[in-house]
C-alpha positions in Angstrom: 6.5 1.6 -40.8 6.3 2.2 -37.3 5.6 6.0 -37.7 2.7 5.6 -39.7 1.5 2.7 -37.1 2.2 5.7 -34.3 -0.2 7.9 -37.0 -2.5 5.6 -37.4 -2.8 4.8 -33.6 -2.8 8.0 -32.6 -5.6 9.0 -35.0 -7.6 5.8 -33.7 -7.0 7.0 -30.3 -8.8 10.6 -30.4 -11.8 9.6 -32.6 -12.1 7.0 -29.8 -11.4 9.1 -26.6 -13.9 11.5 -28.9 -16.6 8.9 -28.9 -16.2 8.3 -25.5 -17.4 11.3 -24.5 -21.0 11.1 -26.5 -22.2 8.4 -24.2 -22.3 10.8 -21.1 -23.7 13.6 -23.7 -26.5 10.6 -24.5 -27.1 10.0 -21.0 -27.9 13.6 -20.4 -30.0 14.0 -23.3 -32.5 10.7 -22.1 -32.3 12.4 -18.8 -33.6 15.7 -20.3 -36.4 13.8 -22.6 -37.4 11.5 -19.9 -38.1 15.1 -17.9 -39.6 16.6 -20.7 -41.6 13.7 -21.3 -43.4 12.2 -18.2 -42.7 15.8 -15.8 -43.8 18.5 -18.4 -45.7 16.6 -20.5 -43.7 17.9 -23.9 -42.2 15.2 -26.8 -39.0 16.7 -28.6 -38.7 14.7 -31.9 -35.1 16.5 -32.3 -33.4 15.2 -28.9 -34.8 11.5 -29.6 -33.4 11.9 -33.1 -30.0 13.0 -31.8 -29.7 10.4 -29.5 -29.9 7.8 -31.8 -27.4 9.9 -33.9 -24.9 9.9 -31.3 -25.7 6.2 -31.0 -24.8 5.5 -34.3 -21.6 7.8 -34.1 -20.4 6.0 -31.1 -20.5 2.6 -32.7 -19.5 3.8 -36.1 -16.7 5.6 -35.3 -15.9 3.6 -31.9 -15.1 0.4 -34.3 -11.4 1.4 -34.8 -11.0 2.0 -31.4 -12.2 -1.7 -30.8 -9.9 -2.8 -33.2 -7.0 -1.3 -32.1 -7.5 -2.0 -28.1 -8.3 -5.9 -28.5 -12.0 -5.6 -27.3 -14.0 -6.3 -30.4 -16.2 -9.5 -30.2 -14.3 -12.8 -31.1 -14.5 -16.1 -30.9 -11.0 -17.5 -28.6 -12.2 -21.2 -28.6 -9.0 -22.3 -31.0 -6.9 -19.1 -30.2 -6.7 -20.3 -27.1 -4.9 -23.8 -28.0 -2.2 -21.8 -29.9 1.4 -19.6 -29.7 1.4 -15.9 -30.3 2.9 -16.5 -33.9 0.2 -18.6 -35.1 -2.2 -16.3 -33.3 0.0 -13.8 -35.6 -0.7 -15.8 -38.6 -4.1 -16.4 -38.0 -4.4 -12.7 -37.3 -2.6 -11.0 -40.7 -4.7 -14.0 -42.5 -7.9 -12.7 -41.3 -7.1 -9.1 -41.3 -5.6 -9.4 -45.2 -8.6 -11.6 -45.9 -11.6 -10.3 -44.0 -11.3 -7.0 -42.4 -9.7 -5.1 -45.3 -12.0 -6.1 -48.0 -15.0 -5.8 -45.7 -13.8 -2.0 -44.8 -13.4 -2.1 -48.7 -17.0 -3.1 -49.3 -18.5 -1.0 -46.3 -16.7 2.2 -47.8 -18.3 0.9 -51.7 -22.1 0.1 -50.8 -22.0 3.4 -49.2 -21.1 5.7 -51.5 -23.9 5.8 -53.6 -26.1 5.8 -51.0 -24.3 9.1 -49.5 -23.7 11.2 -52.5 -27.7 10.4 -53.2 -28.2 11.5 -49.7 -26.1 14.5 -50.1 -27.6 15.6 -53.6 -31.1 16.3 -51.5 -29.7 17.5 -48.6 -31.7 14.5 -47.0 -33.3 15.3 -43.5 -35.3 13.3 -41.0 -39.1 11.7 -42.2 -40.5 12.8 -38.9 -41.8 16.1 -38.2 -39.8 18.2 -36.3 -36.5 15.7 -36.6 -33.0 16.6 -37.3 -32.3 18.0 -40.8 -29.2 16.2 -41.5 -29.2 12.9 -42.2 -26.8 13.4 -44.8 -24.1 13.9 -42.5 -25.0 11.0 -40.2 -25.0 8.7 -43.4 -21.0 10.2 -44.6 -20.2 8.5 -41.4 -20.4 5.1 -42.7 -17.8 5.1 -45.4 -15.6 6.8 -42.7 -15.9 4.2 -41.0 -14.7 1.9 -42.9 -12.2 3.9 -43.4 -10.8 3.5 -39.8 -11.2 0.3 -40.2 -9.0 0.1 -42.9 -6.2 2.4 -41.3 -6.5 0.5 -38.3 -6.4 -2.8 -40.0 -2.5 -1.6 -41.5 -1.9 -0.4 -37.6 -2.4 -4.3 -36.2 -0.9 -5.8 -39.5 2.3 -3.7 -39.1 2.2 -4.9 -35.4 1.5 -8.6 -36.0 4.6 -8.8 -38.7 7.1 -7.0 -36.8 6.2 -9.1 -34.4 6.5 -11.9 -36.2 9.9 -10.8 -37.9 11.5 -10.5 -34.3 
């Protein structure tokens, strides 16, 4: 169990070292269409598209990450009153009962959605936009994908825990 929880982590870790990087590529690219923009007087449909692409990827694919490193929003107002095992129990509960069928239902509502979106070879409704929507939209049920491979990552955690 605790080799695939090393896999698991592991795979978490370089999508979300990956995804790190696209902020400072996004932060270039408003730097480059603010220029564009207000010095030369030119609008690039493309680079405004692909920044709210590599939005999207961050977040998407940054979830995991969030999941695996503790920094995901949550509320700490009754976690705070407890001990780490009911914290633990609380924990596997929610996990088993919420995160795992909701990276169930994320990975389900999207399918149809994608393969429709990959039967047309969708692209962008503005002129001059990015040609692949397609692919953006495959990186939801990935997503909950990660979710779900981190979700066995913490739960293996939180009952070895538990079992010591």
């Amino acid at each position: 169990m605790k080799k695939l929880q090393n896999i698991i982590d592991n795979i978490t870790d370089k999508i979300g070292y990956f995804v790190s990087y696209l902020i400072v590529v996004m932060v270039f690219l408003v730097i480059v269409i603010l220029f564009l923009r207000y010095v030369l007087n030119i609008g690039n449909v493309a680079l405004q598209e692909s920044v709210m692409y590599l939005h999207a990827i961050f977040f998407m694919l940054g979830i995991a990450f969030a999941i695996k490193e503790n920094s995901h929003v949550k509320i700490d107002i009754f976690a705070n009153k407890l001990n780490s095992k009911q914290k633990n129990i609380i924990f596997i509960l929610g996990t088993l009962f919420f995160i795992i069928p909701f990276s169930f239902f994320i990975m389900y509502i999207s399918a149809d959605m994608v393969s429709k979106s990959w039967l047309i070879m969708e692209q962008s409704g503005e002129a001059g936009g990015l040609n692949f929507v397609y692919i953006l939209k495959s990186i939801i049920p990935l997503t909950g994908f990660l979710i779900f491979l981190q979700s066995i990552s913490e739960l293996i955690k939180k009952i070895t825990s538990l079992l010591q």
